[in-house]
PDB file of N, CA, C and O in Angstrom, chain B, residues numbered from 101:
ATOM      1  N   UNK B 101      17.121 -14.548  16.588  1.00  0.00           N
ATOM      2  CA  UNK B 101      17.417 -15.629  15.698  1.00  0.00           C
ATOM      3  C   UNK B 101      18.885 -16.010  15.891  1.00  0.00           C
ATOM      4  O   UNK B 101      19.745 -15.142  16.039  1.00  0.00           O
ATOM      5  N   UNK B 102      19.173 -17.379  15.889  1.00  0.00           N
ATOM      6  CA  UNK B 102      20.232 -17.708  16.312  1.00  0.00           C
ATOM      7  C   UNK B 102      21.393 -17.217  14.762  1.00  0.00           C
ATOM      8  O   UNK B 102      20.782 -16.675  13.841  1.00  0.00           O
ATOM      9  N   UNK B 103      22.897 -17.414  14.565  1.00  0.00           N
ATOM     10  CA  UNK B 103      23.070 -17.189  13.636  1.00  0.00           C
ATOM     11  C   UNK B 103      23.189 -18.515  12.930  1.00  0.00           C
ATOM     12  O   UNK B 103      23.107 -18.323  11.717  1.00  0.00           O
ATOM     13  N   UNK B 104      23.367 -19.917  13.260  1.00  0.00           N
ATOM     14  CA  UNK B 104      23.050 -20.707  12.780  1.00  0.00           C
ATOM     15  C   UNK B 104      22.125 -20.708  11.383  1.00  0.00           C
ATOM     16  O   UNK B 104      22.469 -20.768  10.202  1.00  0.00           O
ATOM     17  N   UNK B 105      20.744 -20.611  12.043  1.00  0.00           N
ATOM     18  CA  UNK B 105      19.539 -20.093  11.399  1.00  0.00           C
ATOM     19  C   UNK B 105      19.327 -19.259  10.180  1.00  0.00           C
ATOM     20  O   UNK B 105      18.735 -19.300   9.102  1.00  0.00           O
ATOM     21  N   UNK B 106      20.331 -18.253  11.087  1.00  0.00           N
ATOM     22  CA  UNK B 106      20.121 -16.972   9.655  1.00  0.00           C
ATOM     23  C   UNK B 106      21.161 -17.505   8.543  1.00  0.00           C
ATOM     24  O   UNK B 106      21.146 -16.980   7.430  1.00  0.00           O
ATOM     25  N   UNK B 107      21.959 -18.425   8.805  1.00  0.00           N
ATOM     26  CA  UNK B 107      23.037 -19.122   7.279  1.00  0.00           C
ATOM     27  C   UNK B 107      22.283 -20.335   6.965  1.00  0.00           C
ATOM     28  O   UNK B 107      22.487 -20.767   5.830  1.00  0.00           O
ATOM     29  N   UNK B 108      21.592 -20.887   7.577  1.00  0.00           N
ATOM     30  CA  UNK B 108      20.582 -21.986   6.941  1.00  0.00           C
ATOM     31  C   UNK B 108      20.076 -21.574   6.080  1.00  0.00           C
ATOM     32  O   UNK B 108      20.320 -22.037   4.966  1.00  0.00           O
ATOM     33  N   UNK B 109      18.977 -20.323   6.288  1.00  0.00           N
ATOM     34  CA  UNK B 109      17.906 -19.730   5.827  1.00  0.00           C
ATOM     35  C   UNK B 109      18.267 -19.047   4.646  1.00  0.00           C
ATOM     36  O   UNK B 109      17.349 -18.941   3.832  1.00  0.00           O
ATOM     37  N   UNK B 110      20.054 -18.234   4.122  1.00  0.00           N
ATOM     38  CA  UNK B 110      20.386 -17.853   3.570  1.00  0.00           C
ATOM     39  C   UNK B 110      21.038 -18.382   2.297  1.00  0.00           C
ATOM     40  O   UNK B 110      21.166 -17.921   1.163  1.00  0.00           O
ATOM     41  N   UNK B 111      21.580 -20.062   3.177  1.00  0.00           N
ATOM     42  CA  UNK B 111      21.541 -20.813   1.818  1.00  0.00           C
ATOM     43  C   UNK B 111      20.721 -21.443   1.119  1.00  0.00           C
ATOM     44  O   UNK B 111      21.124 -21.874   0.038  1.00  0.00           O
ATOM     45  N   UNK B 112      19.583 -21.641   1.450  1.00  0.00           N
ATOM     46  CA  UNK B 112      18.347 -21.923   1.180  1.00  0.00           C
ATOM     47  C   UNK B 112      17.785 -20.703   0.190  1.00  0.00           C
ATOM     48  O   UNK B 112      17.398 -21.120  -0.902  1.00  0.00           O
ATOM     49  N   UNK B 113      17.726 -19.928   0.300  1.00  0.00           N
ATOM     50  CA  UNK B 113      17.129 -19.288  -0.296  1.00  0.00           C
ATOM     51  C   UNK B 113      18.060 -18.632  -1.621  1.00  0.00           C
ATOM     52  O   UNK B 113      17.423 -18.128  -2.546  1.00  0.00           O
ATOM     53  N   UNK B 114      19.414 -18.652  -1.679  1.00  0.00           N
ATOM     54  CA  UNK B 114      19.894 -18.788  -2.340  1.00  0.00           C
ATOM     55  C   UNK B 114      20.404 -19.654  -3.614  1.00  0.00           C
ATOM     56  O   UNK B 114      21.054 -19.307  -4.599  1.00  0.00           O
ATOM     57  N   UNK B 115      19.777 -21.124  -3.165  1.00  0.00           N
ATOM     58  CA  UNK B 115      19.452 -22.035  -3.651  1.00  0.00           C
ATOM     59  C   UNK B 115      18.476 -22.317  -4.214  1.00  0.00           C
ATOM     60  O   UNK B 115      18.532 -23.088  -5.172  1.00  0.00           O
ATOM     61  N   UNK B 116      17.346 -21.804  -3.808  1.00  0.00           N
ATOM     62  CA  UNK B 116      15.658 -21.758  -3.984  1.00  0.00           C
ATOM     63  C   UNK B 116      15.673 -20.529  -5.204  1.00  0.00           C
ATOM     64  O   UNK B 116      15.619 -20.553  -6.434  1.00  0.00           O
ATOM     65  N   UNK B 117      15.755 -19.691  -4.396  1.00  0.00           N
ATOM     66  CA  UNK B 117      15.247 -18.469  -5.067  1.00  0.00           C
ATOM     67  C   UNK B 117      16.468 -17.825  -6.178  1.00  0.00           C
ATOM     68  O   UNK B 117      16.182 -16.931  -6.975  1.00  0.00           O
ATOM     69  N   UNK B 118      17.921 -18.465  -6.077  1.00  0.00           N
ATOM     70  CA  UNK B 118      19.033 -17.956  -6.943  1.00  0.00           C
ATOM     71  C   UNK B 118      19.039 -16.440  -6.679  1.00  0.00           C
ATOM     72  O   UNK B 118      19.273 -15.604  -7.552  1.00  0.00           O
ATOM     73  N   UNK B 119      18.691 -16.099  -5.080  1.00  0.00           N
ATOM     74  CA  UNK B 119      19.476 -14.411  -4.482  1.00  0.00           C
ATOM     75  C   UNK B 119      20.576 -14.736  -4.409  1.00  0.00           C
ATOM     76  O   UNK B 119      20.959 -15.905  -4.359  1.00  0.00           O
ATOM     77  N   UNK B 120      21.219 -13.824  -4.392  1.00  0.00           N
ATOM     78  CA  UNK B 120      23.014 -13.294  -4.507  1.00  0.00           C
ATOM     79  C   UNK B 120      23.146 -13.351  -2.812  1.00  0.00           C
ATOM     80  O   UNK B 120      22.247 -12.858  -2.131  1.00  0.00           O
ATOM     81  N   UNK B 121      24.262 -13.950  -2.217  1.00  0.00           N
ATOM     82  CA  UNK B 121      24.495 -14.099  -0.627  1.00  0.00           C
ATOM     83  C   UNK B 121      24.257 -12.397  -0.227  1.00  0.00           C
ATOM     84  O   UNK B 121      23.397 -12.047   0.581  1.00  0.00           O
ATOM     85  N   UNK B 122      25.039 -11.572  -0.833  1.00  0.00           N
ATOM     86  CA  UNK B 122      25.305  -9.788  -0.870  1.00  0.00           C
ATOM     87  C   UNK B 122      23.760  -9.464  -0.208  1.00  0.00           C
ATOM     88  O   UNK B 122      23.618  -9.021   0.932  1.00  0.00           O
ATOM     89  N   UNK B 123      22.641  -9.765  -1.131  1.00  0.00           N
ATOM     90  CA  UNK B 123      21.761  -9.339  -0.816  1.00  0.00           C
ATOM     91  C   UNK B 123      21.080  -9.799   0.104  1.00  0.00           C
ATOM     92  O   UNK B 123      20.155  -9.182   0.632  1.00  0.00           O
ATOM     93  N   UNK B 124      21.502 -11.099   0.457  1.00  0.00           N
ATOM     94  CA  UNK B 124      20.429 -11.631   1.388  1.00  0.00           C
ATOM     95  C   UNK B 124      20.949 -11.163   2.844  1.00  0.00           C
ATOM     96  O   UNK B 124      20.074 -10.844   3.648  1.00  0.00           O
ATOM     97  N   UNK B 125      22.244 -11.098   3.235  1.00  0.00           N
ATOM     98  CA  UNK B 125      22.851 -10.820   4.250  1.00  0.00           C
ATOM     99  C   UNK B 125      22.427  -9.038   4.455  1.00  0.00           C
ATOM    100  O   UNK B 125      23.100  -8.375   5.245  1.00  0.00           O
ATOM    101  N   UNK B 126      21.667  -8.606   3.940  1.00  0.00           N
ATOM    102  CA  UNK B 126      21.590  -7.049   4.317  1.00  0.00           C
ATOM    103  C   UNK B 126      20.153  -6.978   4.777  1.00  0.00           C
ATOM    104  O   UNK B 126      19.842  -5.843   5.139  1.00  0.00           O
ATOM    105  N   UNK B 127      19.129  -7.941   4.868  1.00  0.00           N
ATOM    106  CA  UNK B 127      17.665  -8.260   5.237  1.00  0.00           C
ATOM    107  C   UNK B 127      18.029  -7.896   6.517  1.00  0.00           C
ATOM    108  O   UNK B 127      19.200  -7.875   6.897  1.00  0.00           O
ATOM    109  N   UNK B 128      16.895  -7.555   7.328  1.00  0.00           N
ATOM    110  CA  UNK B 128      16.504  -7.760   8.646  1.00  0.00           C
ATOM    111  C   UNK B 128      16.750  -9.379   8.888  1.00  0.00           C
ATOM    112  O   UNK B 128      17.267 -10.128   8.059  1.00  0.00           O
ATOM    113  N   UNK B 129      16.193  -9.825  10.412  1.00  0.00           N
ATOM    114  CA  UNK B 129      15.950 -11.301  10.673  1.00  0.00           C
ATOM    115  C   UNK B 129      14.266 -11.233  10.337  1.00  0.00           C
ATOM    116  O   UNK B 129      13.602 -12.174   9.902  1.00  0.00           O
ATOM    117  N   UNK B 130      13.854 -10.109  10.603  1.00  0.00           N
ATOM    118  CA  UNK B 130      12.440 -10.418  10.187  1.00  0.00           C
ATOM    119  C   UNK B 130      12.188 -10.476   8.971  1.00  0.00           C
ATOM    120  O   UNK B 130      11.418 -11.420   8.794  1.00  0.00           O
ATOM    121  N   UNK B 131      12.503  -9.808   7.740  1.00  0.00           N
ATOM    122  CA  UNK B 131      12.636 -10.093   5.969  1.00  0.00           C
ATOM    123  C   UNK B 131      13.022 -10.738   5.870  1.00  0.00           C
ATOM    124  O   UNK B 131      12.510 -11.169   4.837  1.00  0.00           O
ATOM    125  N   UNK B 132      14.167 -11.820   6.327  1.00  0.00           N
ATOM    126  CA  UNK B 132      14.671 -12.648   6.160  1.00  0.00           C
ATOM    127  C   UNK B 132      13.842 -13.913   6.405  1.00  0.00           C
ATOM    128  O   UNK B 132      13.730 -14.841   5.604  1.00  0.00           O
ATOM    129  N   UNK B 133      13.328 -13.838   7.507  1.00  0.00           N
ATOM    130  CA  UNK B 133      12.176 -15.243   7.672  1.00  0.00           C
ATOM    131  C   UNK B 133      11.143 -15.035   7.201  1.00  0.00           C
ATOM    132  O   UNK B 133      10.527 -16.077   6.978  1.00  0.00           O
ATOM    133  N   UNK B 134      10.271 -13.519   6.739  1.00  0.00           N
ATOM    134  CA  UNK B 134       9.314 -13.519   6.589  1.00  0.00           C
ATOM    135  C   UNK B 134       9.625 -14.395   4.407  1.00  0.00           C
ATOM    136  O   UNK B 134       8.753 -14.990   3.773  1.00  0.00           O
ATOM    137  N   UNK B 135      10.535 -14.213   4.101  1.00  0.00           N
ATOM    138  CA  UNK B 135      10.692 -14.693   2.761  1.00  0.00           C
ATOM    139  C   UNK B 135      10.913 -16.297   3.065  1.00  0.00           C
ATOM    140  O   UNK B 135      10.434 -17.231   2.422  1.00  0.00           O
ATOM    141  N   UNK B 136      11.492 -16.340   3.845  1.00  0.00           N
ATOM    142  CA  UNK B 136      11.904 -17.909   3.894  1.00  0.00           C
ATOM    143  C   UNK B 136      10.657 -18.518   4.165  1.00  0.00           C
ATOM    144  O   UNK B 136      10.160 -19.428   3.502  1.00  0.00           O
ATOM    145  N   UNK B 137      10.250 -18.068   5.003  1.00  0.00           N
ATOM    146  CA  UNK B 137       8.633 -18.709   5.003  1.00  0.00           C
ATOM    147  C   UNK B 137       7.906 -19.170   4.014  1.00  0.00           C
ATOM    148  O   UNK B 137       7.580 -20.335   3.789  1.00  0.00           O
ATOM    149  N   UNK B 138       7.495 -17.539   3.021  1.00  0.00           N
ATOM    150  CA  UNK B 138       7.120 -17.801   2.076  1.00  0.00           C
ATOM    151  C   UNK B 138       7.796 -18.911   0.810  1.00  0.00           C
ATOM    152  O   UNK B 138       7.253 -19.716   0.053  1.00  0.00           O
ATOM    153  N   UNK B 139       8.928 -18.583   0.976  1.00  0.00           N
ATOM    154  CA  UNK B 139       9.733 -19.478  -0.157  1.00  0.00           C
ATOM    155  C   UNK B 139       9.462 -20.830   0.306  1.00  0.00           C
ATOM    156  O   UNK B 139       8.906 -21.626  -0.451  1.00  0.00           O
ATOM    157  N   UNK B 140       9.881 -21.227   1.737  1.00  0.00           N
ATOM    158  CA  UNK B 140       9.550 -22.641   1.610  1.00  0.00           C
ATOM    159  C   UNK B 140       8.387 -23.551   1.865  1.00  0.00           C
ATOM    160  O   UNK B 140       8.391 -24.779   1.776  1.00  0.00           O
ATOM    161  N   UNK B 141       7.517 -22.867   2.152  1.00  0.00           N
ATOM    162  CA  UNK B 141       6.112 -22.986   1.985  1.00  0.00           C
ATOM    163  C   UNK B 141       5.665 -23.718   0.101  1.00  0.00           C
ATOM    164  O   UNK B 141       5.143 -24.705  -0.417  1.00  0.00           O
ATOM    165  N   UNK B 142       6.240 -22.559  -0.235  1.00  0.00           N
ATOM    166  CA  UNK B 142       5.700 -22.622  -2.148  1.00  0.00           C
ATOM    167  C   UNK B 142       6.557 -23.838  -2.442  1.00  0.00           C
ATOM    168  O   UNK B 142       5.980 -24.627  -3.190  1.00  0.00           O
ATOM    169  N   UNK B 143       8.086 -24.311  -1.966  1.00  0.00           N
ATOM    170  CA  UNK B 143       9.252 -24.840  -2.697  1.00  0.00           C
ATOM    171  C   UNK B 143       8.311 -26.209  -1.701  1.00  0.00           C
ATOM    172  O   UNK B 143       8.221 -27.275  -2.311  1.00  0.00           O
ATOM    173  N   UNK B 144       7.971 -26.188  -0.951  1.00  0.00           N
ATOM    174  CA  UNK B 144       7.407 -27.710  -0.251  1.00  0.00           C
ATOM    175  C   UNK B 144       6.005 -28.114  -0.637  1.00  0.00           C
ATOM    176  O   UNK B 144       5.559 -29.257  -0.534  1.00  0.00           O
ATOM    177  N   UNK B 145       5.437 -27.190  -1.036  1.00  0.00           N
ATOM    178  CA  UNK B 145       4.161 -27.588  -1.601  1.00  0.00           C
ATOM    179  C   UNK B 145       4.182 -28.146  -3.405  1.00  0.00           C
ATOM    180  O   UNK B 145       3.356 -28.868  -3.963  1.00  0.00           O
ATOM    181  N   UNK B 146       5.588 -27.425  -4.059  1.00  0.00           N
ATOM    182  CA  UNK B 146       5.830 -27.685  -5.167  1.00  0.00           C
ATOM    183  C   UNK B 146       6.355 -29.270  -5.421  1.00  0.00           C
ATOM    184  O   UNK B 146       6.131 -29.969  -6.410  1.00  0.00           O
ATOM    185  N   UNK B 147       7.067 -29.586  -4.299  1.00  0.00           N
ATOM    186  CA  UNK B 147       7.875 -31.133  -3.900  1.00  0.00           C
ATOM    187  C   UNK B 147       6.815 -31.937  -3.838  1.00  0.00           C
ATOM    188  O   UNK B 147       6.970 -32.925  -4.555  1.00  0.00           O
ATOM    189  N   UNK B 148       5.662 -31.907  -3.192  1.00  0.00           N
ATOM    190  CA  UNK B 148       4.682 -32.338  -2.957  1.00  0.00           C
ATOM    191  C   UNK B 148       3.977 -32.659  -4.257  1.00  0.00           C
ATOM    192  O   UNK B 148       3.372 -33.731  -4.219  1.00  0.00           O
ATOM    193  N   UNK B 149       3.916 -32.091  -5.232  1.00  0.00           N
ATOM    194  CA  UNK B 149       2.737 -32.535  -5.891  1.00  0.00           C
ATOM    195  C   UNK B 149       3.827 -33.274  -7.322  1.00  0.00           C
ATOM    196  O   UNK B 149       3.568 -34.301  -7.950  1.00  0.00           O
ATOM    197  N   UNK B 150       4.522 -32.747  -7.431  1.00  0.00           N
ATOM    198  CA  UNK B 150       5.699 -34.001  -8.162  1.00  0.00           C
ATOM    199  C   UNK B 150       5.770 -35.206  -7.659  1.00  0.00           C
ATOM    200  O   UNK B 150       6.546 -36.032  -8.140  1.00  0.00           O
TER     201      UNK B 150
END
């Protein structure tokens, strides 16, 4: 994963989900996408029906 990616993914989800940067930066790249996935999956399907 580029590191680009992994600070996209980190402010995003920090934004989304209101994690603390501390914690998100100690994930794997794989916990890390495997949540982002999930998170933006739910946060785009939620956009969607508003």
């Amino acid at each position: 994963m580029l590191r680009q990616e992994r600070e996209n993914m980190i402010k995003f989800l920090s934004k989304v989900k209101e994690m603390s940067n501390d914690k998100l930066m100690v994930l794997t790249d794989e916990d890390l996408e495997h949540l982002y996935s999930r998170t933006y999956t739910t946060h785009e399907a939620y956009e969607e029906v508003m």
